[in-house]
C-alpha positions in Angstrom: -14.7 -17.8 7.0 -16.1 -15.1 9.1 -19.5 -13.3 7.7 -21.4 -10.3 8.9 -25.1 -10.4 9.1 -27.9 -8.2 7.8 -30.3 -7.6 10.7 -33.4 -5.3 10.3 -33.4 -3.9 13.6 -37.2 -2.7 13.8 -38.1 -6.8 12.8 -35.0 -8.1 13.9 -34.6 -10.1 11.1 -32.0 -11.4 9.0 -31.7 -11.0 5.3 -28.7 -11.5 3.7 -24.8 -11.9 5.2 -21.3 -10.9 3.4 -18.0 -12.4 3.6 -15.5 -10.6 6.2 -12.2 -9.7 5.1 -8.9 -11.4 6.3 -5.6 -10.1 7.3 -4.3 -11.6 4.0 -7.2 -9.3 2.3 -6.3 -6.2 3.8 -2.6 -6.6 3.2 -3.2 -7.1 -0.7 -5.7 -4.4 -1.2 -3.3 -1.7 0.5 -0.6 -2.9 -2.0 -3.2 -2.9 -4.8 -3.7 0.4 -4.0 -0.4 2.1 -3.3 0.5 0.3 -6.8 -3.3 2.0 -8.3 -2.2 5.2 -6.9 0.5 6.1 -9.1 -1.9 5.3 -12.5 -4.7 7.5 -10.7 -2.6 10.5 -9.2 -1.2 10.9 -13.0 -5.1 11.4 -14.6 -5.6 14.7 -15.4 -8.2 16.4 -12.6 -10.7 16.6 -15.1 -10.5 12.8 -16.2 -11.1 12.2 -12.4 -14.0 14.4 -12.2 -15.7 12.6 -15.3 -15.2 9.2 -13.9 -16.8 10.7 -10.6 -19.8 12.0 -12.0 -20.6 8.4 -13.7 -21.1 7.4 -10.1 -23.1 10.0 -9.3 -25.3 8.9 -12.5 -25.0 5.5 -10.9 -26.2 7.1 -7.4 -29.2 8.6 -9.1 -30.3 5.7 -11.5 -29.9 3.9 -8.0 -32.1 5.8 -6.1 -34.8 3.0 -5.0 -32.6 0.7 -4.6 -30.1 2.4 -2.1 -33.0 3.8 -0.1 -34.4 0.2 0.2 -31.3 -0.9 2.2 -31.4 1.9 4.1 -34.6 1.3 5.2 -33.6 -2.4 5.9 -30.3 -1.7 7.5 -31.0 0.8 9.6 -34.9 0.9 10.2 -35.3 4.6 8.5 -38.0 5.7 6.5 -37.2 5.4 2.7 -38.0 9.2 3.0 -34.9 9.4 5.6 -32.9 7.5 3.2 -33.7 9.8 0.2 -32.3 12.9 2.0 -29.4 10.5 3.0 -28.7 10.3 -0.6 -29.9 14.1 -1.3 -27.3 15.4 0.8 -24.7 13.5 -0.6 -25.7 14.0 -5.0 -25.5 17.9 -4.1 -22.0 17.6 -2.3 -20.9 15.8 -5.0 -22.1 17.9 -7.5 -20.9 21.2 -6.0 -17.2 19.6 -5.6 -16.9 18.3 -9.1 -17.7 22.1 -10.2 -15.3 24.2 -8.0 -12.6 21.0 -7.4 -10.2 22.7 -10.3 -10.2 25.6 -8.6 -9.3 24.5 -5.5 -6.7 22.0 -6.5 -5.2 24.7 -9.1 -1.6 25.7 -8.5 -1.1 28.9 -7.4 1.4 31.6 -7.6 3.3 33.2 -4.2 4.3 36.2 -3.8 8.3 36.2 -4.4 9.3 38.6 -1.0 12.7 39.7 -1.2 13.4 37.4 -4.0 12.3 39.1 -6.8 13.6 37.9 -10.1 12.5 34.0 -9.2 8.7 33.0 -10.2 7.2 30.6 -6.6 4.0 28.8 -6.4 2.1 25.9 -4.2 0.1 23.3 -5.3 -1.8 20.4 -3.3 -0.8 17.3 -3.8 -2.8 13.6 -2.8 -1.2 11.6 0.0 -1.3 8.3 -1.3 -3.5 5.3 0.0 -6.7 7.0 2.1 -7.9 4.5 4.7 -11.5 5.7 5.4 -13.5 3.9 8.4 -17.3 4.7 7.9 -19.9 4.9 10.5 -23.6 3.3 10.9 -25.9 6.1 11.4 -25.6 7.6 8.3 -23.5 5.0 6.4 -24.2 6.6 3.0 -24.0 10.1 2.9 -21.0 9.6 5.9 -19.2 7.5 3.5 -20.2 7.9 -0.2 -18.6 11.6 -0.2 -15.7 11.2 1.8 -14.6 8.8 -0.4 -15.3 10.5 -3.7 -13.3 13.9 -1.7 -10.3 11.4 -1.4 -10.5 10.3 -5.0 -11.2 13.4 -6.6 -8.3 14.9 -4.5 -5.9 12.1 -6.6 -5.4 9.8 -3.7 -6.7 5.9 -3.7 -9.1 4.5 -1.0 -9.5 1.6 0.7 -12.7 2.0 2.7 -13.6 0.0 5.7 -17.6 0.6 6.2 -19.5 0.1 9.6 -20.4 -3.7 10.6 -23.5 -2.9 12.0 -25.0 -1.3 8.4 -23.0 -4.2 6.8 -25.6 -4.1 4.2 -25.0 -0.8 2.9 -21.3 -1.4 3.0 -22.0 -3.6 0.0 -24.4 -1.4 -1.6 -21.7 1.2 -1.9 -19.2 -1.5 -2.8 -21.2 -2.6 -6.0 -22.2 1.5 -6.9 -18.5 2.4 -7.3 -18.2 -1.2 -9.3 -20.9 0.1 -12.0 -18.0 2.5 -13.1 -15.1 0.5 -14.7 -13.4 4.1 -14.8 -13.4 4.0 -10.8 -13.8 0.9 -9.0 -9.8 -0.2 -10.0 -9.0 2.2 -7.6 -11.3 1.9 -4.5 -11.0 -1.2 -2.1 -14.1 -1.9 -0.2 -13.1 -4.2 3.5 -16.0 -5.5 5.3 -15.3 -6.4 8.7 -15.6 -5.8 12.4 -13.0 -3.7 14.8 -10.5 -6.4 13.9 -11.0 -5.4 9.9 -10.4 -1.9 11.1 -7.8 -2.3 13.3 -5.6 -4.7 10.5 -6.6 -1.2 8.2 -5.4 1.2 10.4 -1.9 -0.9 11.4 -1.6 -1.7 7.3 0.5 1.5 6.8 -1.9 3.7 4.4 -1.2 7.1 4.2 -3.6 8.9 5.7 -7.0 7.4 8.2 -9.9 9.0 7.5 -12.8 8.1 10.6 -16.1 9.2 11.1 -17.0 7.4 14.3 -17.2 7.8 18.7 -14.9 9.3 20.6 -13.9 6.2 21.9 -12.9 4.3 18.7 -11.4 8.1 17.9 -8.7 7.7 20.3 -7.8 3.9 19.5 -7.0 5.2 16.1 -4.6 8.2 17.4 -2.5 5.9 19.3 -2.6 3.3 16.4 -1.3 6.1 14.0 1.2 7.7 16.5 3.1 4.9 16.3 3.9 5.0 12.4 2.8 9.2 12.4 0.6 8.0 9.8 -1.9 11.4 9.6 -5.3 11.0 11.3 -8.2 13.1 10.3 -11.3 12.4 12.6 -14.7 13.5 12.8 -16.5 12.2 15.8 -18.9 12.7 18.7 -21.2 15.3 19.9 -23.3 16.3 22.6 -25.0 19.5 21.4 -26.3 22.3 23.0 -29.5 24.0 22.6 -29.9 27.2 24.6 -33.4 29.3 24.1 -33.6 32.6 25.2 -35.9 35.0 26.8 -36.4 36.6 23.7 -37.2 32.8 21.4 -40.0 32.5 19.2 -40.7 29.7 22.0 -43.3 27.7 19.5 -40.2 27.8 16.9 -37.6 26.4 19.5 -40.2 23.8 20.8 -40.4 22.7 17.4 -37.3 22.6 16.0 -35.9 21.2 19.0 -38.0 18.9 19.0 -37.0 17.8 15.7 -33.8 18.2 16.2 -33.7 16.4 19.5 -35.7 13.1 17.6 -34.6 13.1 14.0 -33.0 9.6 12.9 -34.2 8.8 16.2 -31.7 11.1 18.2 -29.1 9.0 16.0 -27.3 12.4 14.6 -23.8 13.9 15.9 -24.9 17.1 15.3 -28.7 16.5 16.6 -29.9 18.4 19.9 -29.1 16.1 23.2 -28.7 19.2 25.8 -31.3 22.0 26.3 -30.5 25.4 28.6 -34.0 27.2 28.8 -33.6 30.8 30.8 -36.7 30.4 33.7 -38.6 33.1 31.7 -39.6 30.9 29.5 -38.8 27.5 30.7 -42.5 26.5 31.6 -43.8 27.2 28.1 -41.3 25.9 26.4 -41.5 22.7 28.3 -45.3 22.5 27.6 -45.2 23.2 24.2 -41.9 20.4 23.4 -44.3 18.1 25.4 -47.1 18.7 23.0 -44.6 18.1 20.2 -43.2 15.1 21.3 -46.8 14.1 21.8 -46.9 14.4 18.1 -43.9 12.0 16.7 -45.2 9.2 15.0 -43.3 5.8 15.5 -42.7 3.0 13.6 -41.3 0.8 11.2 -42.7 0.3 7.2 -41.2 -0.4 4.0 -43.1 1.5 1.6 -42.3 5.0 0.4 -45.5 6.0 1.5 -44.8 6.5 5.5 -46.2 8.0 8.1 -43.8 7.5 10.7 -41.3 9.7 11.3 -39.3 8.2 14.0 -37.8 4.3 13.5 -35.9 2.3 15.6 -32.4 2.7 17.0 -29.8 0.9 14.7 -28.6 -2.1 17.2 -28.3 -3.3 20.4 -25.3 -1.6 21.9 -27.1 1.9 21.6 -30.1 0.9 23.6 -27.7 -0.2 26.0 -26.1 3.0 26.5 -29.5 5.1 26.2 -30.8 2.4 29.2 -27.7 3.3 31.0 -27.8 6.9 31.0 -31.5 7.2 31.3 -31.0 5.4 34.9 -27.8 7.2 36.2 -30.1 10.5 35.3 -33.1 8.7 37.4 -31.0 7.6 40.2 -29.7 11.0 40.5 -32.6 12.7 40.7 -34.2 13.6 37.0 -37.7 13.0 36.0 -38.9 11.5 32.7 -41.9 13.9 31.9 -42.8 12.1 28.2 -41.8 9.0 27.3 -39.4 6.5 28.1 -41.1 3.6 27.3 -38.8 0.8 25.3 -40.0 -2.1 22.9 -36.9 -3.7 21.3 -34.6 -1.1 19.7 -37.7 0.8 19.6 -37.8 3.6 22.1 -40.2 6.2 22.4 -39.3 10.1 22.1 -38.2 11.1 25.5 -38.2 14.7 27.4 -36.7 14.3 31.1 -36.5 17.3 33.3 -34.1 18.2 36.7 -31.0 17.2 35.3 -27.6 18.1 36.6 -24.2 18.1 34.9 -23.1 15.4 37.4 -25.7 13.0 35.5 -24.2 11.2 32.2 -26.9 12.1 30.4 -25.4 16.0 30.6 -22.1 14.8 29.8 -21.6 11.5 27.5 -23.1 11.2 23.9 -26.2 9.9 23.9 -27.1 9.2 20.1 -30.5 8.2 21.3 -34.4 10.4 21.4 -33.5 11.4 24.8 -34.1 15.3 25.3 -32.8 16.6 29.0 -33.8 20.2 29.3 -32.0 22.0 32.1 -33.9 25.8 33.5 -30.7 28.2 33.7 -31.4 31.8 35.3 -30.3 34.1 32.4 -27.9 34.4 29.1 -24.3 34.0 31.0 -25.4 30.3 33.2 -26.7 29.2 29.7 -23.0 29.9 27.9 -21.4 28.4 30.9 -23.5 25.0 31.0 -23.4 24.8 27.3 -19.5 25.3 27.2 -18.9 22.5 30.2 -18.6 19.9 27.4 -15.6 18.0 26.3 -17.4 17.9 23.0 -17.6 20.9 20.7 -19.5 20.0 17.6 -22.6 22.1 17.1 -25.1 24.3 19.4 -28.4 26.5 18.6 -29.7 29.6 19.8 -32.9 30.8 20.0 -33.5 34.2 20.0 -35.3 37.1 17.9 -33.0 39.5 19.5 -30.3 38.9 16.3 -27.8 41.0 18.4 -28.1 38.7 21.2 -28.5 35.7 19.8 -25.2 36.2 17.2 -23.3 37.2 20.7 -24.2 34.3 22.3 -23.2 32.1 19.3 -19.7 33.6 19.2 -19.4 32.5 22.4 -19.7 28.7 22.1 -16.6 26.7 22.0 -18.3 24.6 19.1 -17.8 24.3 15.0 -20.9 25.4 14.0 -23.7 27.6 15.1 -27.8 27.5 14.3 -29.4 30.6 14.9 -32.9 29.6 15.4 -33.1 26.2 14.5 -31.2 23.0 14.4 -29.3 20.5 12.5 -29.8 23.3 9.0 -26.2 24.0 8.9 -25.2 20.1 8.1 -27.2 20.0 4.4 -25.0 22.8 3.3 -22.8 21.4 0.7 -20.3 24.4 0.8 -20.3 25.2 4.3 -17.3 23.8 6.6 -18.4 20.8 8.8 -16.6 19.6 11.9 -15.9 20.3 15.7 -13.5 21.1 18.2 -12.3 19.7 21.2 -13.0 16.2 21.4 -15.6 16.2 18.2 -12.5 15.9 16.1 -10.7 18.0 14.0 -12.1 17.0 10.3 -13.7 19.6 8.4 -16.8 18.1 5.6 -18.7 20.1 2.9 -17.1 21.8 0.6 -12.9 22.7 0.0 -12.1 22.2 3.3 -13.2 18.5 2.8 -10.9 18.1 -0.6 -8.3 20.2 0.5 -8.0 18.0 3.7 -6.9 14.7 1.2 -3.6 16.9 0.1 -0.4 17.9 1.3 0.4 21.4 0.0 4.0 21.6 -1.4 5.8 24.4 -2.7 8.0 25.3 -5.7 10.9 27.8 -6.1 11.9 28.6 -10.0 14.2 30.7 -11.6 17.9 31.0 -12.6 20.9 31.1 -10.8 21.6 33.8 -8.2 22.3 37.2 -9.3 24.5 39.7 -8.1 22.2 42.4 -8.1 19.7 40.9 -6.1 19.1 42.0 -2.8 18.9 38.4 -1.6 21.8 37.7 -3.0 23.7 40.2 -1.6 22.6 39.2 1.9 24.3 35.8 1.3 27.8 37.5 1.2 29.7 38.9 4.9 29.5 42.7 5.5 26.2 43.7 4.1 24.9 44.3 7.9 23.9 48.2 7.7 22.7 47.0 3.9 20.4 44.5 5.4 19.3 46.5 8.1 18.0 49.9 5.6 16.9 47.8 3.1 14.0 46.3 6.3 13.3 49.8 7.7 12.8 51.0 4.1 10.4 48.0 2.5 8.8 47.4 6.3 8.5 49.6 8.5 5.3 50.4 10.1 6.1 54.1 10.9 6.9 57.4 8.3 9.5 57.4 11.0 11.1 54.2 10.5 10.6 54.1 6.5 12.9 57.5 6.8 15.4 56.6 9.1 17.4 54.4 6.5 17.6 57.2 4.1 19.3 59.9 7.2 21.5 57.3 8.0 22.7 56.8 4.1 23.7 60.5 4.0 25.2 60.4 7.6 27.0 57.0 6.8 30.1 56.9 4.5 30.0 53.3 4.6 26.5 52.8 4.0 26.0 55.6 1.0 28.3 53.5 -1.9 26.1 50.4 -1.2 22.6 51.8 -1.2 24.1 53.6 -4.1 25.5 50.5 -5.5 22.0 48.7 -5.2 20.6 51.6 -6.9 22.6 51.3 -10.1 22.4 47.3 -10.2 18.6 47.7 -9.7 18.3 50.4 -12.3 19.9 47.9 -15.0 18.2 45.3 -13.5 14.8 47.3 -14.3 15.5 48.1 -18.0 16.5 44.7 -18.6 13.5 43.7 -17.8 11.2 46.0 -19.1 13.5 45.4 -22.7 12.7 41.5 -22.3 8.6 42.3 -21.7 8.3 44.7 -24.8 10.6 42.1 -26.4 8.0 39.1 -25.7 5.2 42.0 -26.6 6.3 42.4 -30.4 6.8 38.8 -31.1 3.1 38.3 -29.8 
């Protein structure tokens, strides 16, 4: 039987394992869960929402504990892990407040078809296969999962190998709430696990993940047009400006550049600096980089603000891109120094977009700052990305800087400073181009677990309706007035139908016709509403 280790990657060592799911296991929880899904779609949203917010009691009662794996899992500090678990408490409790308004049924307009009553309603898919990542495995996972629920579908979550450990965690939270866990399947695994989930026919993937895996899944799910909702990569842009609070954008950059060890999607891994200010910007990051404090400790009391990358694999790439930026003619000038998954904040200068450092995610503390000449070479570098998932722009020109962020072909836009849009609870989430096309935070994270279907009531056809007329031959000239009169744009063309009533014999009886049947039509209606006001 196949296990999955726990490694601490800032001691490398192991402490504790769990058991990998089979073929076998993944075929039986998908039918555990397609049969679960028809006694969970039937609870009344408000049932749902109680049985959510025991986990999020369990989440907070669990505090310590989940911010101790994270600290062994992943080599963050406990204080990292907290606002891991932060973030995701306040999305849950914002979506448990406004979830029955945005799963309420709501009424449509009726258009032409006046005496019938129409209205839409979301409705869950089914079985949700969600496939977590490792950089943030909680908050990345915990909350999607909770969206899909509270939406009415099941889930059968697959969590990231390499923060096996926290895959568990969340597996035993969600089984502290007999109310819940019947209808959430936790698979640990590797790609295999994954791969067996994806092919198992659920109803709808849900991936957080790389590009890379991003595109396995869309031809996996093409096959069977099972929907695919992904959010993935980035390789965000920072441009600063002549007019930047240049201490600020150092800073922040900074920060954004290095936080979770450079391990964030939407963190800061391209810099465009106009020439105006490149040299004190690049003096004062320095001095900021100079500043991080790296390391590895267990206590909640930790200096450290930088830990190690998560596993092996990601060093590798970092090494790899680091080198193709050397070879081509970059120059480190901080850092670069590696010891074990430990690599030191780095700032490297005289890069080019012909260097994979410019182009490929990096997901490491690697900061490449590139001198531009003015406002319109910085939009250009910054839009020659196949990703599109954040940016920032620094400027204290506000007119400037919001005409600059307009112009980026991203999802999201900081305004001087970085990475403050993600914490958000109610503000949309997600990128374009190859960053995906999932939207987090808020409804359009709920609203993205249903199908919207629509309803059309009333009684049978009657004559008098103008709808109904259109369904019977020779009612062309009818048709035609009824559009001018009830759309058109023009005095003109609202008045046209009426001259050609009095100039058309055939045309005059009809409209006159209509009239009369919608005259009736009127007082029967306005009879049936005083009617139904009396008996009240």
């Amino acid at each position: 039987m196949e296990t999955l280790p726990f490694i601490n990657p800032a001691t490398g060592e192991k402490f504790g394992e769990a058991q990998a799911a089979t073929a076998e296991d993944v075929t039986r929880a998908i039918k555990d869960m397609r049969q679960a899904f028809q006694v969970w779609r039937r609870r009344p949203l408000k049932d749902r929402i109680v049985a959510l917010r025991q986990l999020q009691e369990v989440i907070i009662d669990s505090l310590d504990e989940i911010t101790a794996v994270l600290n062994q899992d992943t080599g963050k500090s406990r204080q990292d892990g907290l606002i891991e678990v932060m973030m995701t408490v306040d999305r849950l409790h914002q979506y448990y407040r406004h979830a029955p308004d945005w799963l309420q049924r709501r009424r449509v307009p009726p258009g032409l078809y006046v005496f019938k009553s129409y209205y839409k309603e979301p409705h869950p898919y089914g079985v949700v296969a969600v496939i977590g990542p490792w950089n943030y495995p909680f908050d990345l996972t915990m909350p999607i999962v909770c969206s899909a629920l509270l939406a009415g579908n099941t889930v059968v979550l697959k969590p990231s190998e390499v923060t096996a450990a926290t895959g568990v965690l969340v597996e035993n939270l969600i089984k502290r709430v007999p109310e819940l866990s019947p209808f959430v399947r936790v698979l640990h695994g590797g790609p295999a696990v994954g791969a067996a989930v994806v092919q198992g026919n659920p109803d709808l993937v849900f991936l957080t993940g790389s590009t890379a895996t991003g595109r396995k899944i869309a031809k996996a799910t093409a096959e069977t047009m099972t929907p695919f909702i992904a959010e993935l990569g980035g390789k965000d842009p920072m441009i600063v400006l002549e007019n930047a609070d240049v201490a600020a954008a150092a800073k922040w950059g900074a920060w954004g550049a290095f936080y979770n060890t450079g391990q964030t999607c939407m963190g800061i891994e391209r810099v465009y600096v106009v020439e105006a200010v490149y040299d004190e910007f690049l003096r004062q990051v320095v001095a900021e980089a100079e500043q991080v404090r790296q390391g590895y400790a267990v206590d909640i009391h930790n200096e450290n603000n930088m830990g190690p990358l998560t596993f092996e694999r990601q060093l590798q790439i970092v090494q790899e891109q680091l080198e193709d930026a050397l070879a081509k003619g970059a120059r480190i000038v901080y850092g670069g120094k590696i010891d074990g998954l430990f690599v030191e904040p780095t700032i490297i200068v005289d890069v080019t977009h012909d260097m994979k450092l410019m182009q490929e995610e990096t997901f490491g503390p690697i900061m490449p700052v590139m001198k531009v000449k003015d406002e319109t070479e910085a939009l250009w570098l910054a839009n020659d990305s196949v990703y599109g998932l954040s940016a920032s722009v620094w400027s204290n020109n506000m007119r400037q800087a919001k005409r600059v962020a307009h112009r980026l072909d991203v999802g999201s836009v900081n305004v001087n400073d970085a990475i403050s849009h993600y914490p958000v609870s109610l503000l949309p989430f997600g990128g374009v181009k190859q960053s995906g096309n999932a939207r987090t935070h808020g409804k359009e994270e709920v609203l993205q677990f249903t199908q919207l279907r629509s309803y059309a009531i009333g009684r049978p056809p009657l004559p008098f309706d103008l709808a109904t007329q259109m369904r019977e031959p020779n009612h062309y000239k009818l048709g035609a007035a009824i559009m001018r009169l009830s759309f058109g744009v023009t005095l003109q063309q609202r008045l046209q139908p009426i001259k050609e009533a009095l100039a058309d014999k055939e045309l005059r009886p009809e409209i006159g016709r209509m009239a009369r049947l919608a005259g009736v039509a009127t007082a029967v209606i306005a009879f049936a509403v005083a009617l139904f006001r009396a008996k009240k």
